[in-house]
PALUMTOR-262793 format. One record per residue (C-alpha): residue number from 1; x negated, y negated, z negated; residue in three letters. Coordinates in Angstrom, 3 decimals, padded with zeros to 6 digits, always signed. Last residue first. Layout:
<rs>
[NUM [X Y Z] "Ala"]
...
</rs>
This chain:
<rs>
[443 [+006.130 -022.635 +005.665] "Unk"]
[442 [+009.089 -022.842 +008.359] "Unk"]
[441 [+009.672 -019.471 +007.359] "Unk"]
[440 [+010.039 -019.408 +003.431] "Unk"]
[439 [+012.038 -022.965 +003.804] "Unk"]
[438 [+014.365 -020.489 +005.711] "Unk"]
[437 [+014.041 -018.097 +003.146] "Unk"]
[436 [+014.609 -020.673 +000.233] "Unk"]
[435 [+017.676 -021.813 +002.009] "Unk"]
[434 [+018.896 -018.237 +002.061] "Unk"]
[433 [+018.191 -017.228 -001.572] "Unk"]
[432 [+019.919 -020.829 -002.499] "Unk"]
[431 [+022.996 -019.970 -000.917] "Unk"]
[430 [+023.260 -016.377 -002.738] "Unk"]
[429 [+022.339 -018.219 -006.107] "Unk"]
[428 [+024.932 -020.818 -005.927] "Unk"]
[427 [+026.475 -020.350 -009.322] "Unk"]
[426 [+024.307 -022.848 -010.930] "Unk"]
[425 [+023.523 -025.447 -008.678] "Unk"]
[424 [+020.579 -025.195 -006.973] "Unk"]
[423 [+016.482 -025.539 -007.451] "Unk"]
[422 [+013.738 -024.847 -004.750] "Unk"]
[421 [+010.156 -024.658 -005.950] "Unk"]
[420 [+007.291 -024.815 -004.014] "Unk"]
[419 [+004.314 -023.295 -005.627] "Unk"]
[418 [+000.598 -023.723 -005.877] "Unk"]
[417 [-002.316 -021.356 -005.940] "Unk"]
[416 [-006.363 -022.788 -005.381] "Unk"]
[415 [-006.816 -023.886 -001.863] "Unk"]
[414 [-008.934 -022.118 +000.835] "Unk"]
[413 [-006.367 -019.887 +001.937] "Unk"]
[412 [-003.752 -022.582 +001.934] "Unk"]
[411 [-001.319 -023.080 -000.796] "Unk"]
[410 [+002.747 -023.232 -000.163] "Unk"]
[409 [+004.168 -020.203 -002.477] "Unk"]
[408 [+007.612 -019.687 -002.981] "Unk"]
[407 [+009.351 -020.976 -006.822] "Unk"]
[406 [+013.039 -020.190 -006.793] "Unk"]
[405 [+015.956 -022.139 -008.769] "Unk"]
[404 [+019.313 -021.386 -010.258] "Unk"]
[403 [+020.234 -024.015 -012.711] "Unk"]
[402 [+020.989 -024.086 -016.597] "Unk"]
[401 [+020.573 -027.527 -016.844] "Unk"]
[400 [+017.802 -026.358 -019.761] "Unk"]
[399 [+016.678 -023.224 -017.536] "Unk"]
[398 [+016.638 -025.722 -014.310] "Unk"]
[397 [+014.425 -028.446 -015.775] "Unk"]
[396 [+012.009 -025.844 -017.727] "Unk"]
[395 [+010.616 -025.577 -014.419] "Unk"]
[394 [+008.923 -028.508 -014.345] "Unk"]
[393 [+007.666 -029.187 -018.178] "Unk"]
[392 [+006.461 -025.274 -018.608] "Unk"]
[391 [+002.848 -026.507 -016.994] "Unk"]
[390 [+002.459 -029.591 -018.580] "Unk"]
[389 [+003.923 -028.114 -022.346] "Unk"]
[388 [+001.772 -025.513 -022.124] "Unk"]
[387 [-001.240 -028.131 -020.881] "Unk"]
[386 [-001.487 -030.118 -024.001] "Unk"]
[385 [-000.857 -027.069 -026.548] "Unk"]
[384 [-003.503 -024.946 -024.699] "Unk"]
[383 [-006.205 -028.656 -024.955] "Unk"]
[382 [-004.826 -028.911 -028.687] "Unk"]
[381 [-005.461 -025.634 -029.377] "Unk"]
[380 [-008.814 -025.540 -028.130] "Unk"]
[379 [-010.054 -022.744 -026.042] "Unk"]
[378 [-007.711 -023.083 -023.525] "Unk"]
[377 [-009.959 -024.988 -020.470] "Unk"]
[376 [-012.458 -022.520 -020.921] "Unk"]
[375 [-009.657 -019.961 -019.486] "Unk"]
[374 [-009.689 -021.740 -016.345] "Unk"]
[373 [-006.116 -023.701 -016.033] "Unk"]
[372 [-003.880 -022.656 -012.657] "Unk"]
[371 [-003.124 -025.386 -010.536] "Unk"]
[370 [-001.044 -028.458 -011.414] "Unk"]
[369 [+002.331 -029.862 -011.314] "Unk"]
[368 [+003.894 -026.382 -011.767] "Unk"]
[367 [+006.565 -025.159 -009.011] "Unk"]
[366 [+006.131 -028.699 -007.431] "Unk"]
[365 [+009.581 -030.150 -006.700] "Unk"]
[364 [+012.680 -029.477 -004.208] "Unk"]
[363 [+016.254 -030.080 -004.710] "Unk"]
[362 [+019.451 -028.301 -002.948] "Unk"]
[361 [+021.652 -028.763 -000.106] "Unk"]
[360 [+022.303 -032.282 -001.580] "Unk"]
[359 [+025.467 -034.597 -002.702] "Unk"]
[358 [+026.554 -032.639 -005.308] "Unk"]
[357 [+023.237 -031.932 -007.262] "Unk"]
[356 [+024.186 -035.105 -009.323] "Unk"]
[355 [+027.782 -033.476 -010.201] "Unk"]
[354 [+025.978 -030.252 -011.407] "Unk"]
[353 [+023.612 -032.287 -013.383] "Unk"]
[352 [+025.874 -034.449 -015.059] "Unk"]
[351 [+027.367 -031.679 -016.055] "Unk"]
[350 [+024.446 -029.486 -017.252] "Unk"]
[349 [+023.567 -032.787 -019.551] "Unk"]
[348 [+027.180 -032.929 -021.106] "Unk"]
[347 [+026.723 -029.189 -022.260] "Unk"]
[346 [+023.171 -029.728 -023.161] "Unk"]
[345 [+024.186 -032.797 -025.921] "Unk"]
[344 [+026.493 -030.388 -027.035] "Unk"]
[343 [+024.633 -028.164 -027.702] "Unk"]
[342 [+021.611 -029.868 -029.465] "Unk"]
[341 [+024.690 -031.732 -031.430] "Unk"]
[340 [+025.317 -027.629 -032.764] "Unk"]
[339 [+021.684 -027.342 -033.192] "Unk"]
[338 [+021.395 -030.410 -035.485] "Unk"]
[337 [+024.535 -029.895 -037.736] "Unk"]
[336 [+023.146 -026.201 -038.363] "Unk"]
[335 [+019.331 -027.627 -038.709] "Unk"]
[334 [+016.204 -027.187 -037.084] "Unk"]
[333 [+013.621 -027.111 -039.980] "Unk"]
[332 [+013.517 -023.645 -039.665] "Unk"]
[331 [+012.839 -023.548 -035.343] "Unk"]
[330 [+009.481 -024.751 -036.095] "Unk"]
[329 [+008.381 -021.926 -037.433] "Unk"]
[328 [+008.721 -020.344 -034.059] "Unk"]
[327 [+006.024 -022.766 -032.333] "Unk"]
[326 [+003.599 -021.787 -035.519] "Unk"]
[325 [+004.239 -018.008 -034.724] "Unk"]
[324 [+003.391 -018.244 -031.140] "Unk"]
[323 [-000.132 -020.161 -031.528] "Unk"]
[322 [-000.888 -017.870 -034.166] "Unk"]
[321 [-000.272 -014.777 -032.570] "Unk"]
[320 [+001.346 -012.933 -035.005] "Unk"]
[319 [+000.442 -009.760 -036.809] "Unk"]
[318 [-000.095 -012.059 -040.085] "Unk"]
[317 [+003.878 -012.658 -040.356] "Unk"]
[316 [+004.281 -009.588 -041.259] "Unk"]
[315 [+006.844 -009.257 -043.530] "Unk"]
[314 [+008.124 -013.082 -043.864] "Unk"]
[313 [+007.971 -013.420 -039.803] "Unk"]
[312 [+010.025 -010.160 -039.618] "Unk"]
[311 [+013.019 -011.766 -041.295] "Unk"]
[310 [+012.619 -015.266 -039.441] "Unk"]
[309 [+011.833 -013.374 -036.033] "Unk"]
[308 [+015.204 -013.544 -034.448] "Unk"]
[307 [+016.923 -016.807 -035.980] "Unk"]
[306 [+013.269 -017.887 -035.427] "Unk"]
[305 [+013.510 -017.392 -031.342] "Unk"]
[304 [+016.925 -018.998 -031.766] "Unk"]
[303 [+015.900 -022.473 -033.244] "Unk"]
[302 [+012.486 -022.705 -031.542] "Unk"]
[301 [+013.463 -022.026 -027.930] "Unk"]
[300 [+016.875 -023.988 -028.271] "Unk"]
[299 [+014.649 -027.453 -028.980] "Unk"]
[298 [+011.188 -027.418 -030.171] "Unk"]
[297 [+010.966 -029.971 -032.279] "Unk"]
[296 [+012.507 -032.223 -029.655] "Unk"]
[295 [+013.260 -030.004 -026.431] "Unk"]
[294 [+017.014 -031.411 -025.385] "Unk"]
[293 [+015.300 -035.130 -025.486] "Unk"]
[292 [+012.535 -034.259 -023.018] "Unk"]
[291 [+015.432 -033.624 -020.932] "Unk"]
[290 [+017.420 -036.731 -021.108] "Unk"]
[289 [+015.423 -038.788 -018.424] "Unk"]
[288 [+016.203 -035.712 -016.544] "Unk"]
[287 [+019.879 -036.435 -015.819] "Unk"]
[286 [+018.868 -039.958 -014.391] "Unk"]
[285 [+017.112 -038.365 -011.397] "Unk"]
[284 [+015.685 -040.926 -009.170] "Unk"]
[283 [+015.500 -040.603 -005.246] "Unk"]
[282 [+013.442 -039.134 -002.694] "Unk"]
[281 [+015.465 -038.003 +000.121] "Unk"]
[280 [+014.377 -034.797 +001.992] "Unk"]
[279 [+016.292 -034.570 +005.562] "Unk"]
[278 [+015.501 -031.233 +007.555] "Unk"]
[277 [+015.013 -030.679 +011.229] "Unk"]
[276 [+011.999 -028.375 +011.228] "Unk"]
[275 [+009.479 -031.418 +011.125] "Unk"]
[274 [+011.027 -032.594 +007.915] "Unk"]
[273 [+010.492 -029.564 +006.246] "Unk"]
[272 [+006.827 -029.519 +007.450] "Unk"]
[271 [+006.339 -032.584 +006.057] "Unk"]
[270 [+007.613 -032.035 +002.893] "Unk"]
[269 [+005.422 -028.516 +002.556] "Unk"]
[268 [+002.261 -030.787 +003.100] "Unk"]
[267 [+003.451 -033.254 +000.447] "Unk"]
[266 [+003.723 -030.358 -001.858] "Unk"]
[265 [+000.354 -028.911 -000.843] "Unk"]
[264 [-001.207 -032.306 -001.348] "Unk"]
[263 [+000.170 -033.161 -004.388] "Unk"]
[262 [-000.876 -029.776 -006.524] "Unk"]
[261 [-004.378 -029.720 -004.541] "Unk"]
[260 [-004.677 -033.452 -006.151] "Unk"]
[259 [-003.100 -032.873 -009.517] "Unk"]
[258 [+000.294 -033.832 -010.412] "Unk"]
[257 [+001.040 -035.797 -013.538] "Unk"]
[256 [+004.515 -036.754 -013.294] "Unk"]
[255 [+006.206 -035.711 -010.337] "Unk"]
[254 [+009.171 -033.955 -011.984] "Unk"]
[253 [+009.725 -037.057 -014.373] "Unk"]
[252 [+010.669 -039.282 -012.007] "Unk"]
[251 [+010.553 -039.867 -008.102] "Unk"]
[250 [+013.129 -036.815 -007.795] "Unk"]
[249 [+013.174 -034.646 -004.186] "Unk"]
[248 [+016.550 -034.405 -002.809] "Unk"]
[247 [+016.752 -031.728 -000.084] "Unk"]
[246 [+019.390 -032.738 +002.977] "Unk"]
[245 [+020.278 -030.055 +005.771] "Unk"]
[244 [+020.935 -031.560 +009.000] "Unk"]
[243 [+018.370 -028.961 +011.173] "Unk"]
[242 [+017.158 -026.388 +008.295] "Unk"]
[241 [+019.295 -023.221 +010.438] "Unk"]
[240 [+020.130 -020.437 +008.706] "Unk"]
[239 [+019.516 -016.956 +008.536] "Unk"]
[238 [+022.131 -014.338 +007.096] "Unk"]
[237 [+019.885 -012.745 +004.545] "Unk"]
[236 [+020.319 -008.874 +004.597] "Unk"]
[235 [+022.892 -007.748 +002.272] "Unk"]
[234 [+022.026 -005.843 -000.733] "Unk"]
[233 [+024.916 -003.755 -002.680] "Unk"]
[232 [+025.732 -005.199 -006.118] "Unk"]
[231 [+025.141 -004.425 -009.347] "Unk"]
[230 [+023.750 -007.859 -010.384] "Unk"]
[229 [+019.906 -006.398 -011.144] "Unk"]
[228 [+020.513 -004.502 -008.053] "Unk"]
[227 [+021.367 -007.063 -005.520] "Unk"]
[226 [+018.600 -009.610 -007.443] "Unk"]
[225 [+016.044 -006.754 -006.243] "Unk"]
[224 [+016.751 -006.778 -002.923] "Unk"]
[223 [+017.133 -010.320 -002.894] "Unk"]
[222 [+013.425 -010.953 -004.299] "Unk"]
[221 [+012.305 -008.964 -001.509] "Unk"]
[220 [+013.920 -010.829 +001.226] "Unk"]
[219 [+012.788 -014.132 -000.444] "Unk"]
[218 [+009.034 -012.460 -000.447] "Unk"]
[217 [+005.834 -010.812 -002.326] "Unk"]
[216 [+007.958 -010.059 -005.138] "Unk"]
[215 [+008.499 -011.509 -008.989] "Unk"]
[214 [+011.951 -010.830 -010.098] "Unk"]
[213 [+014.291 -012.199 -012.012] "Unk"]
[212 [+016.217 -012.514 -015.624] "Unk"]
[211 [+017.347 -015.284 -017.805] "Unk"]
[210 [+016.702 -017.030 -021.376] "Unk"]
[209 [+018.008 -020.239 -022.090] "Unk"]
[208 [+020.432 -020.145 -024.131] "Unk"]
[207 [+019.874 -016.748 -025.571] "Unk"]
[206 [+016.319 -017.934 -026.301] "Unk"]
[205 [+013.424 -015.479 -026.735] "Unk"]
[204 [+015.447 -012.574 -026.590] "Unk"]
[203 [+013.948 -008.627 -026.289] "Unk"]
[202 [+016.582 -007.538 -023.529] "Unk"]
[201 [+019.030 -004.273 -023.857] "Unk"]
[200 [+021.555 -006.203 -022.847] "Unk"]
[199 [+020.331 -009.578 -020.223] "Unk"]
[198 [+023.096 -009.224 -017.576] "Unk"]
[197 [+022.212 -010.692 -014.728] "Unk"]
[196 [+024.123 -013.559 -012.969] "Unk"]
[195 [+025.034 -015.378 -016.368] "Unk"]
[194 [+021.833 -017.523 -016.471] "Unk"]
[193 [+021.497 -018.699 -012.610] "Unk"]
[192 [+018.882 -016.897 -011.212] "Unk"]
[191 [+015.226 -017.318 -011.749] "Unk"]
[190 [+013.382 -015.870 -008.396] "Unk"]
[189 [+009.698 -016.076 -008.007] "Unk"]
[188 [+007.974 -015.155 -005.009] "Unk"]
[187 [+004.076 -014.668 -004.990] "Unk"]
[186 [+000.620 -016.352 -005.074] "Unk"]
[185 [-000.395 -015.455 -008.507] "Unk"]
[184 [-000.256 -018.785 -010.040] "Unk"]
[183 [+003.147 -019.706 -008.055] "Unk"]
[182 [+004.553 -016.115 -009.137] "Unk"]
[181 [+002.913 -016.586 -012.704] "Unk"]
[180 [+005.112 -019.954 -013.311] "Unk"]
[179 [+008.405 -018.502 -011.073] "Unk"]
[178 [+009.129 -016.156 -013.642] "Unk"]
[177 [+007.702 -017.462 -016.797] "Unk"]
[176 [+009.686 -020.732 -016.281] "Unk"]
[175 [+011.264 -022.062 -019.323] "Unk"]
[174 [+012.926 -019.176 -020.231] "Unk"]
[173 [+012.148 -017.060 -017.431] "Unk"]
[172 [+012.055 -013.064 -017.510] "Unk"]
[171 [+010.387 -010.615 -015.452] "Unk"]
[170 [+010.581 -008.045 -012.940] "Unk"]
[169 [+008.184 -006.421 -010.919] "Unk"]
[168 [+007.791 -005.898 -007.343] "Unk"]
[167 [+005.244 -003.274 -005.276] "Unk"]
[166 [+003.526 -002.510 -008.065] "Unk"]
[165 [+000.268 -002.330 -008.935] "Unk"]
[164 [-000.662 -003.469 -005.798] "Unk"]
[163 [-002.717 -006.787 -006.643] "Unk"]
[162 [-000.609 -009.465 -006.677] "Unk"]
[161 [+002.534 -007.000 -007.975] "Unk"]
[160 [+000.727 -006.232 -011.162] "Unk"]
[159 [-000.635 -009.383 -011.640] "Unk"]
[158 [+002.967 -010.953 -011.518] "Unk"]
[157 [+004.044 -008.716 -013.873] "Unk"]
[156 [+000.827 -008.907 -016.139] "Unk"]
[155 [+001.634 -012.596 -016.692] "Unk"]
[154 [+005.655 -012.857 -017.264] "Unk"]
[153 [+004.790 -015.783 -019.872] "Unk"]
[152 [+003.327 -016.487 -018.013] "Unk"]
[151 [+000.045 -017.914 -015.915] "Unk"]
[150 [-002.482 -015.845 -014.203] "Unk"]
[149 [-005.199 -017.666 -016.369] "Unk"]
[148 [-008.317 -019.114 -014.382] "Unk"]
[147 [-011.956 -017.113 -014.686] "Unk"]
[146 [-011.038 -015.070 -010.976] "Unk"]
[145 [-008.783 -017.292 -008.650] "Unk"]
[144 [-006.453 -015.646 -006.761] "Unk"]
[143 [-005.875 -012.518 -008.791] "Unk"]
[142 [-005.569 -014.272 -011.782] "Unk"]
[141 [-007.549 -013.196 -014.579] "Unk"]
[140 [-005.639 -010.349 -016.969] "Unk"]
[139 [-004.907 -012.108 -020.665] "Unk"]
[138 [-005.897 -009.568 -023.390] "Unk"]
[137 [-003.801 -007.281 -025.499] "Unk"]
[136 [-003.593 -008.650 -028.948] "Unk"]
[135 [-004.679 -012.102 -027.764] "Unk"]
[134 [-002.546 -012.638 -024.801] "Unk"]
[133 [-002.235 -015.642 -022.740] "Unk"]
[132 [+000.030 -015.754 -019.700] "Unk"]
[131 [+000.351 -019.650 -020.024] "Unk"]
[130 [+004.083 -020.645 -020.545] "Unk"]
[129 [+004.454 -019.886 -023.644] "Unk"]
[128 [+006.587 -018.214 -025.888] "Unk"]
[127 [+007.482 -014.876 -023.797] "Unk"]
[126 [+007.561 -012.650 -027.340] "Unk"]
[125 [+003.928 -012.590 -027.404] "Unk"]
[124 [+002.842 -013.405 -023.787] "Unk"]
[123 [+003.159 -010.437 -021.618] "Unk"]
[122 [+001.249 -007.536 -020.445] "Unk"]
[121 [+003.487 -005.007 -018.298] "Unk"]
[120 [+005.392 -001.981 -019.294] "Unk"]
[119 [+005.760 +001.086 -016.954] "Unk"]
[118 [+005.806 +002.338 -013.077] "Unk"]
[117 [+009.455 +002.403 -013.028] "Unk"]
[116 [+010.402 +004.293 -009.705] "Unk"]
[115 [+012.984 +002.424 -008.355] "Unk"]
[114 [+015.732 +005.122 -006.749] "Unk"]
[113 [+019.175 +002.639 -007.101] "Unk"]
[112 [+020.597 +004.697 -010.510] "Unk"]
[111 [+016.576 +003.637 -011.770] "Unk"]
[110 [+017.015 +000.337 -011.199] "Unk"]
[109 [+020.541 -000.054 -012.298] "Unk"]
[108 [+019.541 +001.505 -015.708] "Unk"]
[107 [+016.782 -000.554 -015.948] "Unk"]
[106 [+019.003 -003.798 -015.467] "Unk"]
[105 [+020.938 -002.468 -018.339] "Unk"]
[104 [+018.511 -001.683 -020.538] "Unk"]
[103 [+017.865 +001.476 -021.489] "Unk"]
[102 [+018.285 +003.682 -024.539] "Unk"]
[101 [+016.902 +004.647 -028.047] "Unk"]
[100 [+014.306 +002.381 -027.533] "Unk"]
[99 [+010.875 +002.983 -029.810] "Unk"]
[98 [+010.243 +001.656 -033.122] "Unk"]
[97 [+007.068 -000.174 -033.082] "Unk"]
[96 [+007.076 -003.996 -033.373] "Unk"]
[95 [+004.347 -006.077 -035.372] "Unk"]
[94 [+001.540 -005.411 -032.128] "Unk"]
[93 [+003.113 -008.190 -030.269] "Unk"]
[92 [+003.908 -008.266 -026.712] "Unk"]
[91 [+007.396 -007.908 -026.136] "Unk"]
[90 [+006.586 -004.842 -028.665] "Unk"]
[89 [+009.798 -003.078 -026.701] "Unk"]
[88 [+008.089 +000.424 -027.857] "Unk"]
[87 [+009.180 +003.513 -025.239] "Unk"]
[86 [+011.560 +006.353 -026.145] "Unk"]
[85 [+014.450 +004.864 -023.717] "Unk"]
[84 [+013.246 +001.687 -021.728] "Unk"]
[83 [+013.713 -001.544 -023.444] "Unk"]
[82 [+013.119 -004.653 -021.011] "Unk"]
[81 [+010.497 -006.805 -023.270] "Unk"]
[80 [+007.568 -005.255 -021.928] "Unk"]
[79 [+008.154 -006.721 -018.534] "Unk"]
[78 [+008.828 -003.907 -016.223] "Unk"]
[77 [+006.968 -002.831 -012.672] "Unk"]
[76 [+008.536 -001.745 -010.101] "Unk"]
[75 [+007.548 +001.157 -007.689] "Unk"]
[74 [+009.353 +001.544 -004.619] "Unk"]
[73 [+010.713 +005.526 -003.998] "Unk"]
[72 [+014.495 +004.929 -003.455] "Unk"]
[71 [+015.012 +001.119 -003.641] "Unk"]
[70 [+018.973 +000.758 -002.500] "Unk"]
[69 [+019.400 +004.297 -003.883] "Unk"]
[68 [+017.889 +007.981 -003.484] "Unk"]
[67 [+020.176 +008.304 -000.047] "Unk"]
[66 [+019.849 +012.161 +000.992] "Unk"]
[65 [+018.751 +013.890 +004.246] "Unk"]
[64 [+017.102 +016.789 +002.306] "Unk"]
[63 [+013.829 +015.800 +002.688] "Unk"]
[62 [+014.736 +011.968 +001.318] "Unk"]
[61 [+016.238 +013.874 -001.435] "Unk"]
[60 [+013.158 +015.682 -002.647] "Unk"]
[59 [+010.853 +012.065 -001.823] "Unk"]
[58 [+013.032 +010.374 -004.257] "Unk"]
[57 [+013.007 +013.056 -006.609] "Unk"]
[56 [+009.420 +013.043 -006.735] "Unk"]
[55 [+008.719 +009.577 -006.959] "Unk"]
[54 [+011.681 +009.736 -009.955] "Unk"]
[53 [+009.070 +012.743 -011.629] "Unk"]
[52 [+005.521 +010.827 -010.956] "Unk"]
[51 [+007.351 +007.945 -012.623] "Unk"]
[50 [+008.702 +009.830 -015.969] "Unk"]
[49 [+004.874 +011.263 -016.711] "Unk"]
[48 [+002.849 +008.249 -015.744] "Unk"]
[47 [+004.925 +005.687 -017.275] "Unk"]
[46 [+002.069 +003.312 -018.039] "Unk"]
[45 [+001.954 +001.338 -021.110] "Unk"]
[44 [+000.005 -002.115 -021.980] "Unk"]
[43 [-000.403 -002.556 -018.220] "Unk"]
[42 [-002.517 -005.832 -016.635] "Unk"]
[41 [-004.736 -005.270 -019.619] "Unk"]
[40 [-007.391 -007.768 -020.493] "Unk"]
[39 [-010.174 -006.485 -022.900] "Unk"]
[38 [-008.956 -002.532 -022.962] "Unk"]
[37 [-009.687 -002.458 -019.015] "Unk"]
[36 [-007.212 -001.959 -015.915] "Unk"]
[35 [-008.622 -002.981 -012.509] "Unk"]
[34 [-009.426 +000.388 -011.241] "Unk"]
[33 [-007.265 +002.510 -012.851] "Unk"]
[32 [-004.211 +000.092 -012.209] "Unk"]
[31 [-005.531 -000.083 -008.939] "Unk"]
[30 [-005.315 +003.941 -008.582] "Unk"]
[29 [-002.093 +003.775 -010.031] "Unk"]
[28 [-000.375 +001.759 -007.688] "Unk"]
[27 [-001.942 +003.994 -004.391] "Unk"]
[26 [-000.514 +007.320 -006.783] "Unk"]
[25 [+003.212 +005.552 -006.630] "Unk"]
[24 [+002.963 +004.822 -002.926] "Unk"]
[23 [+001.550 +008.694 -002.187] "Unk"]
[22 [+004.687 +010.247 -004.669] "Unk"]
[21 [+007.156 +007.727 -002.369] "Unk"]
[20 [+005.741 +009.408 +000.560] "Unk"]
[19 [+004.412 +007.877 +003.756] "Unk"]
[18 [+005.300 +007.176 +006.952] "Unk"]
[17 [+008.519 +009.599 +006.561] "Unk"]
[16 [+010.585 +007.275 +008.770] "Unk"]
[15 [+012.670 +005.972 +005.358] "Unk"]
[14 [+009.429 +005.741 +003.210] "Unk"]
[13 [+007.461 +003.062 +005.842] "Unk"]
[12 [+011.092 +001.403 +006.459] "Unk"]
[11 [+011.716 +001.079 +002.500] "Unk"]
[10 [+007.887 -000.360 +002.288] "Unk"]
[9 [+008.285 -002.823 +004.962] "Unk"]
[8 [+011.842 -003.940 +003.672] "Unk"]
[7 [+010.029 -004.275 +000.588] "Unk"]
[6 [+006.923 -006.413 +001.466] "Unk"]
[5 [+003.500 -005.824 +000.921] "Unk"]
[4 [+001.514 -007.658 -000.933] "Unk"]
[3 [-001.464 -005.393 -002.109] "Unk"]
[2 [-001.323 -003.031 +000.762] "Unk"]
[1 [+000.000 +000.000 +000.000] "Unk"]
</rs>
């Protein structure tokens, strides 16, 4: 397998007998043996014994002229915060180890539509940051750029699929740790609108915020896999034109701060937009004047993250990543009367948004307004504290409006990684999946 290659490639490969689903799976384990290492793991748990059996299966019924499922055969790689029955959700941490007594959801779907689940990938402890860093199980470089950090808090998922691990993986985005690794790593990032996958089953950061996608080498990809986490059958993309179609791109907040390679691949990406027929109009957002507002003291994240951990944090608080735990702590001097304004506040902020959004096809911004930190660059907390809160500040926009939104990558060969994110209203994932493949093209 090559180390991006794309579903539909893959699927037609397994369909015509190409190759076998048992000869993909052994191709992702032979990079994971390669690349793999007890300093900075890409994997914190293989599923050697249960994936060899589902490749196996799929290739059985593929002999006898059966369908295995929507992704019969494809290896996909799991964020270690999707349970998966007798494995440890440790989301990361070394403080959990009971193992699942069931599925999740979306792994149940996976595995009813043929995906052979290759295992548990490297995380940030309990998804609370936006950097990929790991201190209990290392931080994997990014494939692009050796020394720089792969970005998270989905890290080793997007690793995993950069460098044939897997052919997709799926993640979860709070703030971003979807589409944050995909535009470190190269890749697609999808981050659906909160209630279009069902999150049971799911270690929570945020049940505001919190919602599920995949990382994949394309739009087409990310669409097969959005069909199953939803439960629905996959329809190819109908294509559409960009002639007359109008992308607002805000002057403020959004643009803050962007580095050079950041500003010139995003400026490149606007002109070729414009040269295939579309109409980008840069304007001023009022609605996200108020989001810094919505993340005071920590916001959603740090309330609900320490409703979860507030028991375990007074047992064992010591197994904690330090720069997690102090970020939860935070969420105990949030109180009742504050979180319930919090709410509020949101509720009123999503509707502006939605009626903002009205007037456009969709809006387009820099995935992450600069390019992946070097890990020198993290040593001090100050300096990881500084550029967290840069690099979750842009896509945080369309978890906290609660927004669909898709990062794709626009960098050059020669550039360090950069994304190009598309956001839409919420409920207009299927629209958005077919502008972003058209944007996809013309890139």
């Amino acid at each position: 397998m090559n180390q991006v290659t794309p579903l539909a490639t893959l699927l037609d490969d397994l369909g015509s007998g190409k190759q076998r689903a048992t000869e993909l799976l052994e191709s992702c384990f032979t990079q994971i043996d390669l690349r793999d290492n007890a300093s900075a793991q890409v994997y914190t748990r293989r599923f050697d014994q249960s994936a060899r059996a589902e490749a196996e299966a799929a290739d059985h019924l593929r002999t006898a002229g059966l369908s295995g499922g929507q992704l019969a055969g494809l290896p996909i790689a799991l964020k270690v915060l999707f349970d998966v029955a007798g494995e440890v959700t440790h989301a990361g941490s070394r403080g959990w180890q009971d193992p699942a007594t069931g599925d999740a959801l979306i792994v149940s779907r996976l595995r009813r539509e043929g995906a052979v689940i290759t295992g548990h990938t490297n995380m940030t402890e309990f998804a609370y940051s936006g950097l990929g860093l790991n201190p209990h199980y290392g931080t994997p470089e990014n494939p692009l750029a050796p020394g720089r950090i792969p970005g998270g808090s989905s890290s080793g998922a997007a690793v995993a699929v950069a460098l044939g691990m897997a052919a997709g993986a799926i993640g979860t985005d709070t703030g971003g740790s979807v589409r944050i690794p995909a535009a470190f790593c190269g890749l697609t990032g999808f981050k659906p609108s909160q209630s279009r996958v069902p999150r049971d089953g799911t270690f929570p950061l945020s049940d505001s915020l919190d919602s599920i996608g995949p990382i994949a080498p394309t739009v087409d990809c990310c669409a097969r896999l959005d069909a199953v986490l939803t439960g629905r059958s996959f329809r190819p993309i109908r294509p559409v034109s960009l002639k007359g179609l109008r992308f607002v791109v805000p002057t403020d907040y959004m643009l803050d701060d962007l580095d050079n390679t950041v500003a010139t691949a995003f400026t490149r990406s606007l002109d070729t937009l414009r040269n295939a027929g579309a109409t980008i109009i840069e304007a001023p957002a009022p609605v996200l004047a108020a989001i810094p507002e919505l993340m005071e003291g920590g916001g959603f994240t740090a309330a609900e993250s320490y409703f979860v951990h507030r028991h375990s944090l007074e047992k064992h608080g010591e197994l904690y990543d330090p720069r997690v735990s102090s970020r939860i702590q935070r969420g105990a001097s949030i109180s009742a009367a504050d979180y319930l304004e919090l709410c509020r506040r949101r509720q009123a902020r999503k509707q502006q948004a939605d009626q903002w959004l009205q007037d456009y096809d969709g809006l387009l911004a820099p995935t992450v307004p600069v390019v992946p930190p070097t890990f020198e660059e993290l040593l001090a907390d100050e300096d990881y504290a500084r550029l967290n809160l840069l690099i979750l500040r842009t896509p945080t926009v369309a978890n906290m409006l609660d927004l669909c939104a898709i990062s794709l990558p626009n960098h050059r060969a020669e550039e360090l990684p950069s994304g190009l994110m598309l956001v839409g209203r919420n409920g207009t994932d299927d629209a958005l999946l077919r502008l972003a493949q058209a944007i996809e093209r013309a890139l």
